[in-house]
C-alpha positions in Angstrom: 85.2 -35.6 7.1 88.0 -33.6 8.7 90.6 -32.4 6.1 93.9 -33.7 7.1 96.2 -30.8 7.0 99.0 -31.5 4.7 103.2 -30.5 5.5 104.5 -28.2 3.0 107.9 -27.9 1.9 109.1 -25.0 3.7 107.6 -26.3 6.7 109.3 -29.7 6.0 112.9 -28.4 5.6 112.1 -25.9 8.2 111.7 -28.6 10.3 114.9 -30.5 9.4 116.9 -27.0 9.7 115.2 -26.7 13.2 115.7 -30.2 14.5 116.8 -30.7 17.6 118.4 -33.5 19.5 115.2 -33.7 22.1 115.1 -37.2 20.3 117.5 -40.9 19.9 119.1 -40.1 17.1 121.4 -43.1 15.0 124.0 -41.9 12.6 126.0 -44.2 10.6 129.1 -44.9 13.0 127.9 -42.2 15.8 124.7 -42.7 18.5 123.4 -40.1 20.2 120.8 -40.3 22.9 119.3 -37.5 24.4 118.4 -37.3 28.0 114.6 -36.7 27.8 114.1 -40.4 26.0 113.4 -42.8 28.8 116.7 -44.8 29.9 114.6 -48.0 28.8 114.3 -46.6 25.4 118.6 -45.8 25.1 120.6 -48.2 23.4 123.3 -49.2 25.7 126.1 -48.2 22.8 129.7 -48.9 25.6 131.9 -46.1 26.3 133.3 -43.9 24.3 131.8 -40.9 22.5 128.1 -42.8 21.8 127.8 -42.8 25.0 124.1 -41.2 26.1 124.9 -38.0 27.8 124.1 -38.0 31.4 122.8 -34.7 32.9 125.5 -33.1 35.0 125.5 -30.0 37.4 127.0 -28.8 40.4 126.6 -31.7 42.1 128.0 -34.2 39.6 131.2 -36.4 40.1 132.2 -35.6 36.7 131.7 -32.7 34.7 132.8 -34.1 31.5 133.0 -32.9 28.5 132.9 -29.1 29.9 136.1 -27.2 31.0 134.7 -26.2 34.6 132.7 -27.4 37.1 128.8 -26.5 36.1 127.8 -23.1 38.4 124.2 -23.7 39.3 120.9 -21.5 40.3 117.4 -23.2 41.1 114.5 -20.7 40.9 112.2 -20.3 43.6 108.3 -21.7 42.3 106.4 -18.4 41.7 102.8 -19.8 42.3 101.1 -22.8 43.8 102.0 -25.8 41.4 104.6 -24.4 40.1 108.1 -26.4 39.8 111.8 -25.4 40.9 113.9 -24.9 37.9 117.9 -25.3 37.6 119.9 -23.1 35.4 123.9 -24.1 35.1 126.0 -22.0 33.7 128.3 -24.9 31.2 131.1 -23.9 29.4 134.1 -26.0 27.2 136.4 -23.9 26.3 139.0 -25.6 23.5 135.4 -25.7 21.4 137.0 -24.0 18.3 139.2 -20.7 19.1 136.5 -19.0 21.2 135.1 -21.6 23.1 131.5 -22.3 24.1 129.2 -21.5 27.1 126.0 -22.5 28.1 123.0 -21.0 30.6 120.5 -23.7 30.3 119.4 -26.4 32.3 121.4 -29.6 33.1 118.6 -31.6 30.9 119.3 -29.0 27.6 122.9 -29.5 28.7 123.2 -33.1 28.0 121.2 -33.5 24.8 123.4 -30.7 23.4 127.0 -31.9 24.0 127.0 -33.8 20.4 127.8 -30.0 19.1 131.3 -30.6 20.5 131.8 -33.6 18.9 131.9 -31.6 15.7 135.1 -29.9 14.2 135.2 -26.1 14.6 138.0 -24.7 12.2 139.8 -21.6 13.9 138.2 -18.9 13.3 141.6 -17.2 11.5 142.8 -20.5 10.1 141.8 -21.6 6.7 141.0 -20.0 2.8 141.0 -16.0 2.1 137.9 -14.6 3.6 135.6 -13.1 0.6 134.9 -10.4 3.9 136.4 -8.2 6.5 134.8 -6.0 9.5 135.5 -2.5 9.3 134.3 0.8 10.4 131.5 2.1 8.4 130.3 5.7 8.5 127.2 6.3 11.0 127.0 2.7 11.4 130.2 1.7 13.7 132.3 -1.8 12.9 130.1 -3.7 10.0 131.0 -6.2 7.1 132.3 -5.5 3.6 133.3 -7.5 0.5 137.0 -8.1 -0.3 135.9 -9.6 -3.6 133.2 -10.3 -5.9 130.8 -13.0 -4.4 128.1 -14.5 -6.2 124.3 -14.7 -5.4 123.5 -17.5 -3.4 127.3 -17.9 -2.7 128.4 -19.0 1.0 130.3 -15.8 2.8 130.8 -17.1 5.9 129.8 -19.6 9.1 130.3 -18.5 12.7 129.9 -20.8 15.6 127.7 -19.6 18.5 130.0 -18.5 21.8 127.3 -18.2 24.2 123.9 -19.4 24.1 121.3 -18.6 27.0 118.1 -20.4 27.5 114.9 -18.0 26.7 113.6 -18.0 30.2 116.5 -17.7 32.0 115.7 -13.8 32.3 112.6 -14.1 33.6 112.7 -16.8 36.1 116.0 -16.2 37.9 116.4 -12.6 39.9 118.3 -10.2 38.1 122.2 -10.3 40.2 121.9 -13.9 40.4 121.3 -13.8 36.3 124.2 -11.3 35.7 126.8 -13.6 38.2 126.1 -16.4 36.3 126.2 -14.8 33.1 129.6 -13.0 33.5 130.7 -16.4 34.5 129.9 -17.9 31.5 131.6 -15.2 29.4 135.0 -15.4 31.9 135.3 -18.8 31.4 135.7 -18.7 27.5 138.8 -18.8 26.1 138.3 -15.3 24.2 135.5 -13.7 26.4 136.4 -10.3 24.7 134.5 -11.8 21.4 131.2 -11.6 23.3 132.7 -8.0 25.8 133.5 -6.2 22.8 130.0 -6.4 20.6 127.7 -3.4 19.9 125.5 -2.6 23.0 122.9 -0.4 21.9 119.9 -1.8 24.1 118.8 1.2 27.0 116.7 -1.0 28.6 119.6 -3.2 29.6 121.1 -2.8 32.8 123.5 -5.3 32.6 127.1 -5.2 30.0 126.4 -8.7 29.1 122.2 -7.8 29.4 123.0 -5.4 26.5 125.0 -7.6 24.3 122.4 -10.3 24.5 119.6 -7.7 23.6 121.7 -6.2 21.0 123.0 -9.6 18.8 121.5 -12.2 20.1 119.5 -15.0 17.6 116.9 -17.5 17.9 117.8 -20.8 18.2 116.7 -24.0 19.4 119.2 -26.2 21.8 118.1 -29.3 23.5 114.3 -28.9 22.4 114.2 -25.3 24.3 114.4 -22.0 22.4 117.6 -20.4 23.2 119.7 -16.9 22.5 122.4 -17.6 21.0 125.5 -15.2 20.2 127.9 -15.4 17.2 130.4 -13.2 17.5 131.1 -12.5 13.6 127.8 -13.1 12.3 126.8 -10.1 15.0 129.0 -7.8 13.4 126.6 -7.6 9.9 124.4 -4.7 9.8 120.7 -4.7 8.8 118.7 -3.9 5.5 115.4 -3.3 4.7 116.6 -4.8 1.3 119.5 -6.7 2.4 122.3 -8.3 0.0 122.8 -11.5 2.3 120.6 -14.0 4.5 121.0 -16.5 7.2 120.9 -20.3 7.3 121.1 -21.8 10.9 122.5 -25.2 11.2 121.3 -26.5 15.3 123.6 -29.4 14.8 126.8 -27.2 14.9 125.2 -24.3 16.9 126.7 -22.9 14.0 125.2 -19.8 11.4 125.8 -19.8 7.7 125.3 -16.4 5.5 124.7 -16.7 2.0 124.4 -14.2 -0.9 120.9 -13.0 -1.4 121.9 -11.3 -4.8 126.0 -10.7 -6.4 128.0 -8.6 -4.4 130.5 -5.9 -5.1 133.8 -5.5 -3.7 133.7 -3.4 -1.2 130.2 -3.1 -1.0 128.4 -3.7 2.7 127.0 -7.3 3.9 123.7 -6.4 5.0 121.3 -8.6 6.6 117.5 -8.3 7.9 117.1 -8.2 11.2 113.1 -8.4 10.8 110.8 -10.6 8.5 111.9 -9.9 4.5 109.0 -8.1 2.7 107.4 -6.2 5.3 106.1 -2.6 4.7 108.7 0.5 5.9 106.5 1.5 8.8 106.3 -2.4 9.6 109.8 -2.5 9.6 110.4 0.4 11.6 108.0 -0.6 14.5 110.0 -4.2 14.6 113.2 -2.7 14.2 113.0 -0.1 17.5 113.6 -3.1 19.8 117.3 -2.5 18.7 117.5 0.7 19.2 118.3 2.8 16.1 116.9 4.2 13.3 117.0 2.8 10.0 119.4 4.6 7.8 119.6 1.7 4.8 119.5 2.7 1.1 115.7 1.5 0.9 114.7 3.7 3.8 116.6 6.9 2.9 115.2 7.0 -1.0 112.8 9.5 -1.6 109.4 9.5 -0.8 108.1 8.3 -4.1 110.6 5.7 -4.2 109.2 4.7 -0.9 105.8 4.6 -1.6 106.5 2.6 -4.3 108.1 0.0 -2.5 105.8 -0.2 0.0 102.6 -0.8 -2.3 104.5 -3.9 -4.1 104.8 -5.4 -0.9 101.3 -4.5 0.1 100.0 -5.9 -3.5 102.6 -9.2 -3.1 101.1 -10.0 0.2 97.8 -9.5 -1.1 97.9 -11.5 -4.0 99.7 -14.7 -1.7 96.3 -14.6 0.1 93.9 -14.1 -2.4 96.0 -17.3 -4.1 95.9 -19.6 -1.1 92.3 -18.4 -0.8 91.5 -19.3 -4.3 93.4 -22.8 -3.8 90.9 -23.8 -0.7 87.9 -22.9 -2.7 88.4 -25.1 -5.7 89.8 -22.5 -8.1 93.6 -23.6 -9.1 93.5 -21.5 -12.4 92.8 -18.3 -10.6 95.1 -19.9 -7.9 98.3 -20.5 -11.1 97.6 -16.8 -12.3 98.0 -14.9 -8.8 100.8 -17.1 -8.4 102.6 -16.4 -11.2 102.1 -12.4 -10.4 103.6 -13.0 -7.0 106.8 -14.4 -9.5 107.1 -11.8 -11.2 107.1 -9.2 -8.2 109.7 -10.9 -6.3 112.5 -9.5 -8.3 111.7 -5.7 -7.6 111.3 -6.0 -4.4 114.5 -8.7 -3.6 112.6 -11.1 -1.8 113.9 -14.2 -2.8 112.9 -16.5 0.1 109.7 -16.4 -1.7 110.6 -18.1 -4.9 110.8 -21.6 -3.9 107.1 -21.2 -1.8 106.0 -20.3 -5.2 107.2 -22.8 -7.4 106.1 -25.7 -4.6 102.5 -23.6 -5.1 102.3 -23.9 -8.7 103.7 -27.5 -8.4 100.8 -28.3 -6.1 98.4 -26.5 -8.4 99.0 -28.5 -11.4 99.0 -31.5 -9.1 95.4 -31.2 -8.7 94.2 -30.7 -12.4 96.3 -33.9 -13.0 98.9 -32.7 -14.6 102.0 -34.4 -12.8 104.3 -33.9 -15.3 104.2 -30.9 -14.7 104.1 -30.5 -11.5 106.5 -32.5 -11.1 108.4 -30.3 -12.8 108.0 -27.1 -10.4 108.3 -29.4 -7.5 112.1 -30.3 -8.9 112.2 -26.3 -9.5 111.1 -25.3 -5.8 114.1 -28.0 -4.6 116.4 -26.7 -6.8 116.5 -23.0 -5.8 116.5 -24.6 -2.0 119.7 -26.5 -3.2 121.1 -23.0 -4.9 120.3 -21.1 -2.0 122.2 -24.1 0.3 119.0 -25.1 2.7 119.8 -28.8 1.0 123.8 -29.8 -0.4 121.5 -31.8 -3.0 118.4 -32.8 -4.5 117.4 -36.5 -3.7 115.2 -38.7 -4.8 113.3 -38.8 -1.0 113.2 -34.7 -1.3 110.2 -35.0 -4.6 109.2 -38.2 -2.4 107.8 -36.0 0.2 106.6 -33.4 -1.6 104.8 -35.7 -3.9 103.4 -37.6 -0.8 102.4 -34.2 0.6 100.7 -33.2 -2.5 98.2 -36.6 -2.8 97.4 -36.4 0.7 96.6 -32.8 0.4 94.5 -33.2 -2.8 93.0 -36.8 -2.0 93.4 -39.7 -4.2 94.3 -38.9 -7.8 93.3 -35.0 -7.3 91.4 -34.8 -9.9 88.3 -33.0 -8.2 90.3 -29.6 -8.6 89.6 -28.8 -4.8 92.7 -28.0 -3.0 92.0 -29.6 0.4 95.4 -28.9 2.2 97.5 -25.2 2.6 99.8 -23.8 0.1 102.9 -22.9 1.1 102.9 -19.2 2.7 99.4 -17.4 1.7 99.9 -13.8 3.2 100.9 -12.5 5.9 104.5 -11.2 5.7 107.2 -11.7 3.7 109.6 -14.3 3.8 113.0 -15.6 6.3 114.8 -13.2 8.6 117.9 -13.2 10.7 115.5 -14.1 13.6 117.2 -12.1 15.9 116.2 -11.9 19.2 115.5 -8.9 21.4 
């Protein structure tokens, strides 16, 4: 019989950080429809803000909710089957202090505009900052402490100014791309938030090209992947052993950054730009897309200290495998022990997106020798550090619900057999989150 794969955690919230408005979506006293449902399928909900979007462009009536009338581009079909594609360059700019443009298409467009139905505090307006961008030596403008924050504390949340759809580059000729581009940066109410980022790209030939390649992030709008630009979060420099980490929230278009660990006044905010827990000539190779050389504290130890760091990593990424491979065949006390010796590697090495994977492991572990007491235990452990960490505002009762659903689907009825018939969570591979910055 074919195993029926089961949905981790991680890949769970994952998904609920991820999702997207490609779907109806009905939220007590708002209803929001996206374009790519069927009209048939879109609950007629009057006028007003629950309206379903239509999908506008240059040719549209109305224009509503953006600023200016949608500039337009429709590639040329490259081969034989191949469709026409518009690009509209959509911007609204009273979204927040900065405002907010859009190169996508009409369709991404429309099942996006719920993001300005959602409150954008100025950017200068509100409580003290725990933060401030200054110049720091070798590195240009970065982010510092003004106070002491606290591991797993909230520093700061930026809204995305611009956001350009992934294939946008490719498909539309280079001086078309960079009129419609500029455009969109011209129209926002401060375009010299996206002008006056770091440009270190060589392979750019474009001002804006450059600022893209140089700060932009991963992000998903309207179903589509997207590189988006946040003007503040942009400013953070990278770690190989970074201090802070990033939460996206799609609803928002918005960018949190929490604590990875306490942080000194004064001390810099750093950030990884490339997968947490990878080796230093790993991270190296990922991290020449931007252009410079890694001068963090990590990298600039000495040799031994390197090495050292280096084999932890190697032997942490080893022994995820060697547990996940130990899970599939039937051995969950070899499976618990490697597990456990991931645990307690984490702390030397900072890597605390792992700790949750692990705890959902060993919850799943204990699951299938039948003790669910127990794993019930880790699985309210794994939640908790996703609630300290802020990927949940709270632990619910529908939060163990899917875990525990996941975990008897994945080890059959009762899992007593000792067999681990779905995935744990992770299993090798590389490390854990990263900034997810684009390139």
């Amino acid at each position: 019989m074919a195993t029926r794969r089961s949905l981790s955690l991680h890949s769970f919230i994952q998904l609920l950080l991820s999702f997207s408005l490609a779907e109806c979506t009905v939220i007590p006293g708002k209803q929001w429809c996206a374009v790519s449902v069927p009209a048939i399928f879109q609950p007629y909900t009057g006028s007003g803000s629950g309206i379903c979007p239509p999908a506008v462009d240059d040719q549209s009536a109305d224009w509503s909710p953006w600023a200016h009338k949608p500039y337009c581009v429709t590639t040329a079909p490259r081969r034989a089957g191949d469709q026409a594609k518009k690009f509209c360059a959509y911007t609204n700019s009273r979204h927040g202090s900065r405002g907010l443009s859009l190169v996508t298409t009409p369709e991404a467009a429309a099942d996006s505009t719920v993001i300005l139905d959602e409150y954008m505090p100025p950017y200068d307006v509100g409580e003290e900052k725990p933060f401030k961008v200054v110049e720091v030596p070798n590195k240009g403008l970065g982010v510092v402490a003004t106070r002491h924050i606290s591991r797993y504390e909230e520093i700061m949340v930026d809204y995305a100014s611009l956001a350009v759809e992934i294939t946008f580059a490719s498909l539309v000729p280079a001086k078309t791309g960079y009129r419609v581009l500029h455009l969109a940066v011209d129209q926002l109410a401060d375009p010299e938030s996206i002008l006056g980022l770091g440009k270190s790209n060589d392979l750019a030939a474009d001002e804006i090209e450059n600022v893209l390649r140089t700060n932009a992030f991963h992000t998903i709008l309207g179903g589509m992947p997207h590189m988006a630009l946040y003007p503040v979060v942009s400013r953070i420099n990278h770690a190989c052993k970074p201090n802070a980490y990033t939460r996206f929230i799609p609803r928002t278009l918005s960018v949190s950054v929490g604590a990875s660990r306490d942080i000194k006044p004064g001390e810099e905010i750093t950030i990884s730009y490339v997968t947490v827990g990878q080796t230093t000539a790993e991270r190296h190779k990922a991290l020449k897309h931007w252009g410079f050389e890694c001068q963090c504290d990590l990298c600039t130890s000495s040799e031994q200290e390197i090495a050292a760091s280096d084999a932890r990593r190697r032997e942490i990424d080893d022994l995820r495998g060697q547990a996940a491979a130990a899970y599939q065949e039937g051995k969950p006390y070899q499976a618990l022990r490697l597990t456990r010796q991931v645990l307690g590697l984490i702390p030397s090495e900072e890597l605390f997106p792992l700790y949750s994977e692990q705890y959902e492991n060993i919850a799943r572990i204990y699951w299938i020798l039948g003790d669910w007491e127990t794993g019930l235990k880790y699985a309210r452990q794994s939640l908790d550090v996703l609630r300290e960490q802020g990927y949940l505002e709270d632990v619910r009762p529908e939060h163990l619900e899917v875990m525990v659903t996941n975990f008897r689907q994945s080890v059959g009825t009762a899992g007593r057999s000792g067999k681990g018939k779905g995935k744990m969570a992770g299993g090798g591979g590389g490390g854990g989150s990263s900034s997810q910055k684009a390139v």
